[in-house]
C-alpha positions in Angstrom: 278.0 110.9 14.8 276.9 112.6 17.6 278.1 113.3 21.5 274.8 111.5 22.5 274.4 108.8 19.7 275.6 105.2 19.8 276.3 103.1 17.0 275.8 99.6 16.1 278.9 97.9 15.0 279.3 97.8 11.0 278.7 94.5 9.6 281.5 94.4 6.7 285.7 93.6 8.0 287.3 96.2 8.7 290.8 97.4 6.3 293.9 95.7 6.9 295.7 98.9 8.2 292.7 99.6 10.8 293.0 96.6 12.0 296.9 96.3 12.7 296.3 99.9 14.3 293.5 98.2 16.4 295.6 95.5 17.4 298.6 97.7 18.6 295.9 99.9 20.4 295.1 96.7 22.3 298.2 95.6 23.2 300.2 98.7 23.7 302.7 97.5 26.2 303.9 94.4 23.9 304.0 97.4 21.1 306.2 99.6 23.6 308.4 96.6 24.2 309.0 95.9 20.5 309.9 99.1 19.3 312.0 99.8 22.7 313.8 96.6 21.6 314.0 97.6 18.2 315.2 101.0 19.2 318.5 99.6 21.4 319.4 97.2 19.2 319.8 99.1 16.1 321.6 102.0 18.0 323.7 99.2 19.5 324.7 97.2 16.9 325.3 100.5 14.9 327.9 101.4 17.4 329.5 97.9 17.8 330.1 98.1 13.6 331.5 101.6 13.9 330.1 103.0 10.7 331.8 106.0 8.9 330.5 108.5 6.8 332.8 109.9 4.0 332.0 112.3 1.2 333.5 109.5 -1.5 332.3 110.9 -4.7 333.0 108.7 -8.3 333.0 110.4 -11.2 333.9 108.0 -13.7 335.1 108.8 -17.0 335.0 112.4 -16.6 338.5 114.3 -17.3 339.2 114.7 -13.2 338.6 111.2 -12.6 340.7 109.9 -15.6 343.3 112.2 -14.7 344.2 110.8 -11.3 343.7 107.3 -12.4 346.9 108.0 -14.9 348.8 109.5 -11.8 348.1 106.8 -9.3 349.3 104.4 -12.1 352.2 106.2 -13.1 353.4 107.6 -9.4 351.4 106.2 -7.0 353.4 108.3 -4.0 351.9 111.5 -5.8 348.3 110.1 -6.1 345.7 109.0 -3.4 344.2 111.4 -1.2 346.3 114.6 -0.1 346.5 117.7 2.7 347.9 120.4 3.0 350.3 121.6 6.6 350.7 125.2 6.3 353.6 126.8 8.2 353.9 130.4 8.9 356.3 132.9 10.7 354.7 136.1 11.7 358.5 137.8 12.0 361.4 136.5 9.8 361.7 134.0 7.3 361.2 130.1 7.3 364.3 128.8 6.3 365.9 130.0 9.9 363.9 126.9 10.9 364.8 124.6 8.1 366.3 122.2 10.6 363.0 122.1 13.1 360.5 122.0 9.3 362.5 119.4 8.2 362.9 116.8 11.6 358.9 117.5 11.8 358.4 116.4 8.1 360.3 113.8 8.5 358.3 112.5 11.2 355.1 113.3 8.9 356.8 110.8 6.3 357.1 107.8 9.0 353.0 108.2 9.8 351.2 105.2 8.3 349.5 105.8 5.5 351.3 108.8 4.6 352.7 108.1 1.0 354.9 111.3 0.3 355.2 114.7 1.8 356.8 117.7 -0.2 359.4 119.8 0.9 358.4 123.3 0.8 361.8 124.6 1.5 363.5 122.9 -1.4 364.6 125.6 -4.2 362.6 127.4 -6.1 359.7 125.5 -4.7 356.4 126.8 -5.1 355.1 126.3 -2.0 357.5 129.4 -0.5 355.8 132.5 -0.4 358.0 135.5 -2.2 358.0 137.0 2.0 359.9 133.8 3.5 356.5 133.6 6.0 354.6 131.6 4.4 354.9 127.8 3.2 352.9 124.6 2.7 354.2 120.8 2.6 351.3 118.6 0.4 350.9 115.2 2.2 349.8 112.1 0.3 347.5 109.6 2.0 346.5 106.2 0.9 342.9 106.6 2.3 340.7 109.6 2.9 342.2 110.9 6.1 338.7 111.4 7.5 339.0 107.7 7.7 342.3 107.7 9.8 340.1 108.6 13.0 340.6 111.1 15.8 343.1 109.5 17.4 345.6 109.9 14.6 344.8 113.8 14.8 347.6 113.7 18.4 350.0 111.5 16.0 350.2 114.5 13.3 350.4 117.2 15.7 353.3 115.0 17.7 355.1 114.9 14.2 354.8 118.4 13.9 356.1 119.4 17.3 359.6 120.1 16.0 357.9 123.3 14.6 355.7 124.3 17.1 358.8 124.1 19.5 360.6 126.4 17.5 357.5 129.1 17.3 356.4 128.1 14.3 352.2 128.3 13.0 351.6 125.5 12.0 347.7 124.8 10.7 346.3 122.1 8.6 343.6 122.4 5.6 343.2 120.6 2.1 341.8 117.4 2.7 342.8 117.4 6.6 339.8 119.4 6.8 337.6 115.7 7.1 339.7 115.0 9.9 340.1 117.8 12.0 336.7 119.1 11.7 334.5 119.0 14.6 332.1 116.1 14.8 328.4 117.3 14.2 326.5 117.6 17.2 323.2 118.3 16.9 321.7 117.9 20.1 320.8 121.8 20.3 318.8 122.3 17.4 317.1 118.9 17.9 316.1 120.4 21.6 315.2 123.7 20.2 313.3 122.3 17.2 311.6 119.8 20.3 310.7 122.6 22.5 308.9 124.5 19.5 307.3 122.0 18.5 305.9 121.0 21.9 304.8 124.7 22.6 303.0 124.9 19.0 300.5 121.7 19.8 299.9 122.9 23.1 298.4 126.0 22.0 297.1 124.5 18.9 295.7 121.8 20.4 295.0 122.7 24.0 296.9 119.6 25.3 299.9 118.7 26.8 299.2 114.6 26.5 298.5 115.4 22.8 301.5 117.4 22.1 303.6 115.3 23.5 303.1 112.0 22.0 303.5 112.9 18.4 306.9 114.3 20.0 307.6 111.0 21.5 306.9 108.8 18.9 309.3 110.7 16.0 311.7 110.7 18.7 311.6 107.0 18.9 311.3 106.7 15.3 314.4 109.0 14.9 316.6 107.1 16.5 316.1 103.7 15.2 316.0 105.6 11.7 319.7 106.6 12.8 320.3 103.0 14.1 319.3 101.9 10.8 321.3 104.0 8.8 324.3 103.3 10.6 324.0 99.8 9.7 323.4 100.7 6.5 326.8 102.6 6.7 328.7 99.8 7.5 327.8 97.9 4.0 327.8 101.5 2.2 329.2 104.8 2.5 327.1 107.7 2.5 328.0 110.9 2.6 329.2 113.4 5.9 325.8 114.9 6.0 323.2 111.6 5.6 323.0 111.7 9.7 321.7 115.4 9.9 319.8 114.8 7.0 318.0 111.6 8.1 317.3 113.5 11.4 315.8 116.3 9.9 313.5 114.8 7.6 312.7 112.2 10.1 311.9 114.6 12.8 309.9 116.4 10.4 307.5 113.7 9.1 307.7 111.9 12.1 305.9 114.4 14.4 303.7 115.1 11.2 302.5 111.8 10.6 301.6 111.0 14.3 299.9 114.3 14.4 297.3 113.8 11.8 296.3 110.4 13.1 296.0 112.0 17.1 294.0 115.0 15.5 291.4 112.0 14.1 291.5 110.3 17.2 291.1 112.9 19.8 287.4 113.9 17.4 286.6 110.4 18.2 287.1 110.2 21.7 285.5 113.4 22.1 282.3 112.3 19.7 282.1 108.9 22.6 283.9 106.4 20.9 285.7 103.8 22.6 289.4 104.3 22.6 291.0 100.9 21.4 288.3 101.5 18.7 289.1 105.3 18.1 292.6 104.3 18.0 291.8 101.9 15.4 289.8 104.1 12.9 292.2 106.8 13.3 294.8 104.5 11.6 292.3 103.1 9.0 291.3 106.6 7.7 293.8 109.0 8.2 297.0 106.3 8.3 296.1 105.5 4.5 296.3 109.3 4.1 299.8 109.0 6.0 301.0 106.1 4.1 300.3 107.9 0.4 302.3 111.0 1.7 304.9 108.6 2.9 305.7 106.4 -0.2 305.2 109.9 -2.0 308.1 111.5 -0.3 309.7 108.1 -0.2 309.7 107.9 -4.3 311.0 111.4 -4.4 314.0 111.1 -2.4 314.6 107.3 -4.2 314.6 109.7 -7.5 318.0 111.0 -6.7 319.7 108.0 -8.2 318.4 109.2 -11.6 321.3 111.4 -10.9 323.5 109.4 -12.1 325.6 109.7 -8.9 325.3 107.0 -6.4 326.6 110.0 -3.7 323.4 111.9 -4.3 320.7 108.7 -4.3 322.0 107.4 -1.4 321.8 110.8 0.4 318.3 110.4 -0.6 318.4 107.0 1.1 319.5 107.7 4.1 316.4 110.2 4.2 313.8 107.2 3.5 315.3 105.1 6.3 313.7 108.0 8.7 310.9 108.3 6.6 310.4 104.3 6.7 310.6 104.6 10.6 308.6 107.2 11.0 305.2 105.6 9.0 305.6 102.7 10.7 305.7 104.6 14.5 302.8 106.0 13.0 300.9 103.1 11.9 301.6 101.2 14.8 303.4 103.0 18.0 300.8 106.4 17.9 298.1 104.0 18.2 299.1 101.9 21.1 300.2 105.3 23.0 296.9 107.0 22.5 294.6 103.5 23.1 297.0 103.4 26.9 296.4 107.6 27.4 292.3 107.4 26.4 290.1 109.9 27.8 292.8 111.0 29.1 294.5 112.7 26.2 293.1 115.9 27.2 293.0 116.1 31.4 296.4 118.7 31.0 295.1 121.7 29.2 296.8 125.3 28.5 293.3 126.1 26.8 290.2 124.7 26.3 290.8 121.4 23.9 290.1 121.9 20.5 288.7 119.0 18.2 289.0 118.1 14.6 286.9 120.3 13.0 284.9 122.9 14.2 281.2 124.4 13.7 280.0 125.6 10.0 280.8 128.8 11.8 284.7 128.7 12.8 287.2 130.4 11.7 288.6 128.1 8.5 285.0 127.6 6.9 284.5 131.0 7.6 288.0 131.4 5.5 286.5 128.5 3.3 283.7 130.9 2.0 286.1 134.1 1.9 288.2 131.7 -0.5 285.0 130.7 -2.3 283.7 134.5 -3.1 287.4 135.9 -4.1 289.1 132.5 -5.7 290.3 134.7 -8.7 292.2 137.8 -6.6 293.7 135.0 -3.7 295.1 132.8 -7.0 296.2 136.1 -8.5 298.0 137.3 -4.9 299.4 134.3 -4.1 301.0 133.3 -7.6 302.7 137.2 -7.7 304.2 136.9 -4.3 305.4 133.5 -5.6 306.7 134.7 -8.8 308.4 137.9 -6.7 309.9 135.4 -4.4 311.5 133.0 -7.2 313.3 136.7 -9.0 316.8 135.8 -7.5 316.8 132.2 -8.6 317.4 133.5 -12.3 321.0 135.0 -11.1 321.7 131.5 -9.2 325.6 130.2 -9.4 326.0 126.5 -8.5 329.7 125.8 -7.1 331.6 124.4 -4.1 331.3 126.6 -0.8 334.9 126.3 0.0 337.0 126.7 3.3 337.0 129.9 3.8 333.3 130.0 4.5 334.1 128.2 7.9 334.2 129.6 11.5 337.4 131.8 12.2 338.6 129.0 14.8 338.5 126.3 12.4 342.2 124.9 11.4 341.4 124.3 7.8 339.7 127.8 7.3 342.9 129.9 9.0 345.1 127.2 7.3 343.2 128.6 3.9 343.3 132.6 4.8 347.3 131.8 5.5 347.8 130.6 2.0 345.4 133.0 0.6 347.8 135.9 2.1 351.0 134.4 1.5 350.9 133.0 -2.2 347.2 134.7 -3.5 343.4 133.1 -3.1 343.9 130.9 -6.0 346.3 128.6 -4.6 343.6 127.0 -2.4 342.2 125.7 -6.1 345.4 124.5 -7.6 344.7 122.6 -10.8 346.9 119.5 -11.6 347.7 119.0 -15.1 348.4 115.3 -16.4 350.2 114.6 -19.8 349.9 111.1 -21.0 352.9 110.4 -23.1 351.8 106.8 -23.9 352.8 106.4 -27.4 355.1 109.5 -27.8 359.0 109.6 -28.6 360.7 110.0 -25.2 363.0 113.0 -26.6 360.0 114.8 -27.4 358.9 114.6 -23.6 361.3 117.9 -22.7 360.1 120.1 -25.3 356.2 119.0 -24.7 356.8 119.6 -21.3 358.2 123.4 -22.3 355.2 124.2 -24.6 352.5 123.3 -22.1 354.0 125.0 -19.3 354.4 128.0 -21.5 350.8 127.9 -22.7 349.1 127.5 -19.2 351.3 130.2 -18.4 349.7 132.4 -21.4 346.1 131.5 -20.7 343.8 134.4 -19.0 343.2 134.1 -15.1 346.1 132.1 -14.1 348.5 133.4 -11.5 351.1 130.9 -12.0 351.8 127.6 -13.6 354.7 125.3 -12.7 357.1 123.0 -14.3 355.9 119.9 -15.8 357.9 117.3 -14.7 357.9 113.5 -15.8 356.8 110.6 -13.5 359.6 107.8 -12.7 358.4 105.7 -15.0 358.5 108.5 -17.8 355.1 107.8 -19.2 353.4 111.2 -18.0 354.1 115.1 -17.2 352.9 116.5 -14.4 352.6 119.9 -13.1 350.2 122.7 -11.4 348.2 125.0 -12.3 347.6 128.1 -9.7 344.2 130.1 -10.7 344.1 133.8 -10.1 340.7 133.0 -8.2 339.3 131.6 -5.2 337.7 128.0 -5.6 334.5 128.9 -5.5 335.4 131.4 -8.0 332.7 131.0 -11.3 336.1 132.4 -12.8 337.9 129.6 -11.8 335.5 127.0 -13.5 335.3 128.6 -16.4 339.4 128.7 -16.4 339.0 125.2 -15.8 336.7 124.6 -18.8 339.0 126.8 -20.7 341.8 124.3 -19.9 340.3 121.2 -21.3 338.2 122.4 -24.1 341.2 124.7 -25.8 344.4 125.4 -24.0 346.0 121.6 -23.6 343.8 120.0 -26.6 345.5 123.2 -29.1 349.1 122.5 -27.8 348.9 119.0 -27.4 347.3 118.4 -31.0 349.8 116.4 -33.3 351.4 115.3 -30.6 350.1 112.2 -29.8 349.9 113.4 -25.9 346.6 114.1 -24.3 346.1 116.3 -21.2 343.9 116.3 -18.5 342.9 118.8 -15.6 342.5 116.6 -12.2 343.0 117.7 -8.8 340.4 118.0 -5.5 339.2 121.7 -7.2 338.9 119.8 -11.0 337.1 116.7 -9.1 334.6 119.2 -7.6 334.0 121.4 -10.7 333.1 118.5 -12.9 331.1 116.8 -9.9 329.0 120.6 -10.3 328.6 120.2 -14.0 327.1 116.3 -13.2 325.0 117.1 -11.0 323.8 120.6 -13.1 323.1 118.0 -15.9 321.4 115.8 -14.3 319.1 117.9 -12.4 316.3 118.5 -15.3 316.1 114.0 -15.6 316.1 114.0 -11.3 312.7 117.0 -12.1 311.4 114.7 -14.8 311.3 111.6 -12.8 310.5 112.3 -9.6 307.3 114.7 -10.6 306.5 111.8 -13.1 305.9 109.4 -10.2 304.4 111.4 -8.3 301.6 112.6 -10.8 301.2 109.0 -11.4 300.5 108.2 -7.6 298.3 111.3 -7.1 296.3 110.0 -10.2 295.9 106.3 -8.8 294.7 108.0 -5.4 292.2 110.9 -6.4 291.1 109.1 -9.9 291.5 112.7 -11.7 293.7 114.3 -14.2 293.2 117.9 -13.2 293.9 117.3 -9.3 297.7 115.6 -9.9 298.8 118.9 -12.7 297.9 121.3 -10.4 299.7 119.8 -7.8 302.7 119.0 -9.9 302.7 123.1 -11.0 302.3 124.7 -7.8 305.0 122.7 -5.9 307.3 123.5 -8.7 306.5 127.4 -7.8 306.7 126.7 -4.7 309.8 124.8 -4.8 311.5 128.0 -7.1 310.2 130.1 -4.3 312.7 128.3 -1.7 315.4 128.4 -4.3 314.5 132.1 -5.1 315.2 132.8 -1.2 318.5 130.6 -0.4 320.0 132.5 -3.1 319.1 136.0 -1.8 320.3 134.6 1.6 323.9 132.8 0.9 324.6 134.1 -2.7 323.4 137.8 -2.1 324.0 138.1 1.3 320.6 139.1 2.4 321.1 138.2 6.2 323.6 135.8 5.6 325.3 137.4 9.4 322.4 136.5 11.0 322.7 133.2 10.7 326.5 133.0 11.1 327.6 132.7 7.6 330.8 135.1 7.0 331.0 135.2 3.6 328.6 135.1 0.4 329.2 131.7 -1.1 327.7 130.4 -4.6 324.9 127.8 -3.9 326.1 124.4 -3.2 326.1 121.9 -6.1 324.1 119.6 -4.8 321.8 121.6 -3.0 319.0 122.1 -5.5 318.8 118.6 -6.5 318.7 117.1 -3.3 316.0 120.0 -2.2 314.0 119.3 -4.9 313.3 115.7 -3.5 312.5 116.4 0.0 310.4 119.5 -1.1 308.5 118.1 -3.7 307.9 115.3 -1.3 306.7 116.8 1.6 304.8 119.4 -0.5 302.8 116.3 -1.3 302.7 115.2 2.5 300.2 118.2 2.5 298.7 118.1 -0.5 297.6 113.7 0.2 296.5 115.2 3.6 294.4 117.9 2.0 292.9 116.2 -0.7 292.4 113.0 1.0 289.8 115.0 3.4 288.1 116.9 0.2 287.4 113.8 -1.6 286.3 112.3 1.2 283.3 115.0 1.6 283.3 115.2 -2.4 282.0 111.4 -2.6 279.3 112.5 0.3 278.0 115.5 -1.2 279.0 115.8 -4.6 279.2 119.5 -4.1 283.0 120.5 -5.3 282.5 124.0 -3.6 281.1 122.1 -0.3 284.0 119.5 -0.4 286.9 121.6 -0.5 285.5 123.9 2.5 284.9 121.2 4.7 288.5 119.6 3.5 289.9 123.4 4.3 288.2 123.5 7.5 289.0 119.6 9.1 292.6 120.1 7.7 293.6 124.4 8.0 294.9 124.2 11.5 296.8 120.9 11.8 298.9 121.6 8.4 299.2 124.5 9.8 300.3 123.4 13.0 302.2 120.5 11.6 304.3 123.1 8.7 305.1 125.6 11.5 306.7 122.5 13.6 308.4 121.3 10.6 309.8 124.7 9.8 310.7 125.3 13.5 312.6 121.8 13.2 314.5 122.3 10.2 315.2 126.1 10.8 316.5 125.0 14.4 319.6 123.5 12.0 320.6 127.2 11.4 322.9 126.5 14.4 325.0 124.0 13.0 328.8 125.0 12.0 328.5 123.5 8.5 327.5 125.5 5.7 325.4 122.9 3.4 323.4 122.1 6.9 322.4 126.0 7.4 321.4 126.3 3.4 319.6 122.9 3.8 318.3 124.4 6.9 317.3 127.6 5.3 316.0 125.9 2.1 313.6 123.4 3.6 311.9 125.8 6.3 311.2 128.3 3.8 309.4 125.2 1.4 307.3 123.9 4.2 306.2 127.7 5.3 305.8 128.7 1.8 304.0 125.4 0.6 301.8 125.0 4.2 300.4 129.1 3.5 300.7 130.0 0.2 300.0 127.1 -1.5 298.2 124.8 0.4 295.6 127.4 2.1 295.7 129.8 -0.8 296.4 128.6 -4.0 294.8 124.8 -3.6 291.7 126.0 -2.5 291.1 128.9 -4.9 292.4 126.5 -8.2 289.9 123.8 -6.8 287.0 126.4 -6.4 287.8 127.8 -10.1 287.9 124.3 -11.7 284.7 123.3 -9.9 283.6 119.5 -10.9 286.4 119.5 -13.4 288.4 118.5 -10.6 287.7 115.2 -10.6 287.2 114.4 -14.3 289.1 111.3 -15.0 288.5 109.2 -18.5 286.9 106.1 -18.1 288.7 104.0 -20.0 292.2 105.4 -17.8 290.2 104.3 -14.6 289.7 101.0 -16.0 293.5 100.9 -16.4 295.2 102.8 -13.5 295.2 100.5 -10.0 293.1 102.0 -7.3 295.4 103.5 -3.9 292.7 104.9 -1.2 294.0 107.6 0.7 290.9 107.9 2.9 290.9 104.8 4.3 287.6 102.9 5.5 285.3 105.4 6.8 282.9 102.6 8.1 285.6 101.2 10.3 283.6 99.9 13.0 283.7 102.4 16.0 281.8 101.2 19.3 281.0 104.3 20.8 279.8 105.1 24.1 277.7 107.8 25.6 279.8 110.5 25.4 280.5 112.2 28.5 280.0 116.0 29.5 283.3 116.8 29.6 285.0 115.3 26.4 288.5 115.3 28.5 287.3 113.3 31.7 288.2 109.5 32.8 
């Protein structure tokens, strides 16, 4: 359709999606209202519930897990959920302020919910360094004392105050960590990923209208995705970093998804069309296309529950709350903003406005036909700088980034470099070692009690074990273990694996005891090895629905494999560089992280989700626009340069605001945000360049018509899903006027 041209309406109804947009586009103020509505009440009623968010892992039936069910049976005062107080004297020894320690742990002891607190000062206790500067009391909670709230932060420190009074450190790590760390706030890198985002589709698009209301609509879409999740929290719990998460993701696709569907409308309104109208087809074509990439990433992050661990899937869920809000902004809020803005949309320029697509002679189908005369060196290029990228994935060591990865002025992390001077590193990863005696001759309880202790004393890389010592009710041993390395130590798994598999089964056997290894360090070693396991069925899954989705949309074999292969490189790519980063220490300063660490547990699993999902995000937008020129011309080489050309700059636009976004998180304190942070920019640059203007195109231009071979009989079978949407949507256009941007 021409500038000049006018069209008669199109006899046939339009699709259901073009018309919902087409009836938000007509009454955009109701549309405002709703979603402003819909926007306070979910932030409100979120508030009034007071949702938490805990890091509550299960991991039932493993050793760890079994373990402190026998302890919370057999002494619940030394079970439930502990900390640690460290105390420390810079000159002279503790015990000249035995009397001040002991009012202040006394007054720990009267706290509610405290079940038992340890006296460090008691002979031959442990928890006294060898220099009379150091000690630690363990303090026993009946709940996670994250849960205990702020204000129960001034009630320890009061409790304490004997100490502090006499000039006594005192600091406060183990699981206090949950409740004196700083609450997230991340208002800055939301602004900074904003203010990017908003400079990028002003230049890219000439705009300032049309940069700003993909902005405003994922911002809308954010926040009721956060009201939604914190009603959501107060029926589950989901884990510390499901807020930062769902805003991330949801910023991400929001601004995205009401990006592509402004980029089709503005073409419209420049080629005459009515508004309401343009508005309306914008939503029937490209909001299919949206709506694919959105149940695509949706399924992947739903995946995660193949993990076996309901932590990880609902992690996952919190992500698909934003991603739920974001479509339907999309779908319905976009259109209503740019029917009100019309002609409009481009009156505030930094540049001359750009549309769609340009001429045969533009830059990206000039690239188009570069990519069509070298396909073979571009695939060659692009799959070694790939392959180069993914090298430091093969050294990669999955573990727990502990506390002394934290900022200097945290509590927990000088709390950690106290006891890591005082008593060695691997005290901060004490083991506890459970002997259930169910069944066993109570005068052979003393001398089990002597063998064990004496052969976790004899096993390689530990710096100390303690005395096993029975429970009231008799019916266990208990006793520590102190590793000679830090937590996140790989040495310290493997002593841990050593410990279960040989050490306590080769003294206990002929017994009739059994031992087991529990403990927050144990808990979070066997919580690695879960999630390790489980990643390869989480791979499986999640790139099995999504081949079957891309299948049902494209009708082709050959189109869904070589998507499935290249996000997988491209995916091992952003692995490849989060390990050169946080494991290697490539930069790590830069970015404020003070120590290497190993790579998060969970990390690669819950990447591998959001990556392979918004890898697809492209790939539905890409593909959607080649098929679409495919069933006009029937000319594969044709299709995937006009696709190329219509598509080039807004991915490109739309990765280098997502990057900017998730990069912006960089900033926050927490160390599983910056690798997230880290992890997902890299994906969305790598995966926007390299693959999706590289690789895509020169695999499509190689396989020629093969593309879209697709049996017959599996057509027959498979249910159609249209990504393209109704191209006939019925437009009423109007004589365009000379200046596309005018009233």
């Amino acid at each position: 359709m021409t500038s000049a041209e006018t069209h008669s309406t199109v006899s046939h109804r339009p699709s259901l999606l073009a018309r919902v947009g087409t009836a938000c586009a007509r009454r955009p103020f109701v549309t405002f209202a709703i979603w402003l509505l819909a926007l306070v009440a979910t932030l409100g009623l979120s508030k009034k519930v007071g949702a938490t968010f805990s890091d509550n892992i299960n991991l039932s039936g493993t050793q760890a897990h079994t373990g402190q069910i026998l302890l919370a049976a057999g002494d619940p005062a030394a079970s439930g959920y502990s900390g640690l107080i460290v105390m420390h004297l810079a000159s002279g020894e503790l015990n000249s302020k035995s009397s001040a320690i002991g009012q202040a742990l006394k007054n720990v002891q009267s706290l509610p919910h405290v079940l038992s607190v340890t006296n460090p000062l008691a002979p031959q206790s442990p928890a006294y360094s060898r220099d009379g500067h150091t000690a630690y009391a363990t303090v026993q909670f009946d709940e996670r004392p994250k849960l205990l709230g702020h204000p129960y932060i001034a009630r320890l420190e009061h409790a304490m105050s004997p100490t502090s009074s006499a000039g006594v450190e005192v600091q406060y790590g183990g699981g206090l960590d949950e409740l004196f760390r700083p609450k997230a706030n991340d208002a800055l890198s939301e602004v900074i990923g904003f203010g990017v985002a908003l400079v990028v589709l002003a230049f890219g698009f000439g705009s300032l209208i049309a940069a700003g209301l993909p902005l405003l609509s994922a911002l809308v879409a954010v926040g009721t995705g956060i009201g939604l999740l914190g009603l959501a929290a107060a029926i589950m719990t989901f884990g510390t970093t499901a807020p930062t998460l769902s805003i991330m993701i949801g910023l991400g696709v929001g601004i995205d998804y009401a990006l592509f569907l402004t980029t089709r409308f503005r073409q419209q309104v420049m080629d005459g069309a009515d508004p309401v109208d343009a508005a309306g087809f914008a939503v029937g074509t490209s909001g299919h296309a949206v709506l694919v990439a959105a149940s695509t990433v949706a399924l992947a992050l739903l995946g995660l529950y193949t993990s076996g661990v309901t932590f990880i899937g609902q992690l996952g869920l919190a992500a698909v709350l934003s991603v739920l809000t974001a479509v339907v902004a999309a779908l319905t809020l976009v259109p209503a903003m740019l029917a009100l803005v019309g002609r409009r949309i481009d009156r505030f320029t930094v540049r001359p406005a750009v549309a769609e697509a340009g001429g045969d002679n533009d830059t990206w189908h000039r690239y188009a036909r570069f990519v069509e005369r070298n396909p073979w060196r571009l695939f060659a290029g692009a799959l070694a700088l790939l392959m180069i990228l993914t090298i430091p994935l093969l050294s990669i060591n999955l573990g727990h980034i502990d506390d002394g990865a934290d900022p200097l002025s945290y509590t927990d992390r000088q709390a950690y470099d106290l006891i890591s001077r005082g008593f060695g590193v691997g005290a901060n990863s004490a083991f506890t070692v459970v002997v259930d005696l169910h069944g066993v001759n109570a005068s052979a309880a003393s001398s089990i009690a002597g063998k064990v202790q004496g052969a976790l004393a004899g096993t390689s890389d530990v710096a100390g074990a303690g005395a096993l010592s029975p429970t009231s009710n008799g019916k266990l041993l208990v006793g520590k273990v102190i590793p000679a390395s830090a937590p996140q130590a790989t040495a310290t798994r493997e002593l841990f694996h050593k410990l279960v598999d040989t050490t306590l089964p080769n003294t206990l056997r002929g017994t009739g005891a059994h031992g087991y290894v529990t403990g927050t360090a144990a808990q979070q070693i066997q919580f690695r090895d879960t999630i390790t396991g489980s990643l390869p069925i989480v791979i499986g899954v999640v790139v099995a629905l999504a081949f079957l989705l891309l299948m049902m949309t494209f009708r082709s074999i050959w189109i869904p494999i070589k998507a499935a292969i290249l996000n997988l490189l491209s995916i091992g790519a952003a692995y490849g560089v989060i390990v050169a980063v946080f494991q290697w220490g490539w930069g790590r300063s830069l970015i404020g992280v003070s120590e290497n660490v190993p790579i998060e547990s969970y990390i690669p699993v819950i990447m591998f989700a959001i990556v392979f999902g918004l890898s697809m995000d492209y790939e539905v937008f890409l593909l959607s626009r080649i098929k679409e020129s495919w069933a006009e011309t029937g000319d594969n080489t044709a299709a995937v340069g006009a696709g190329l050309a219509a598509t080039a700059r807004v991915i490109s636009c739309a990765a280098i605001i997502m990057a900017s976004v998730f990069l912006a998180f960089v900033l926050s304190t927490n160390v599983v945000v910056k690798m997230l942070a880290v992890g997902l920019s890299v994906s969305v640059l790598v995966d926007a360049t390299i693959v999706r203007l590289v690789l895509v195109p020169s695999t499509m231009t190689l396989l020629g018509a093969a593309n879209w071979w697709f049996p017959a009989w599996l057509d027959r079978l498979l249910p159609r899903i249209d990504a393209e949407g109704d191209a006939a949507v019925p437009v009423r256009s109007e004589p365009a006027l000379a200046n596309a941007g005018g009233k």
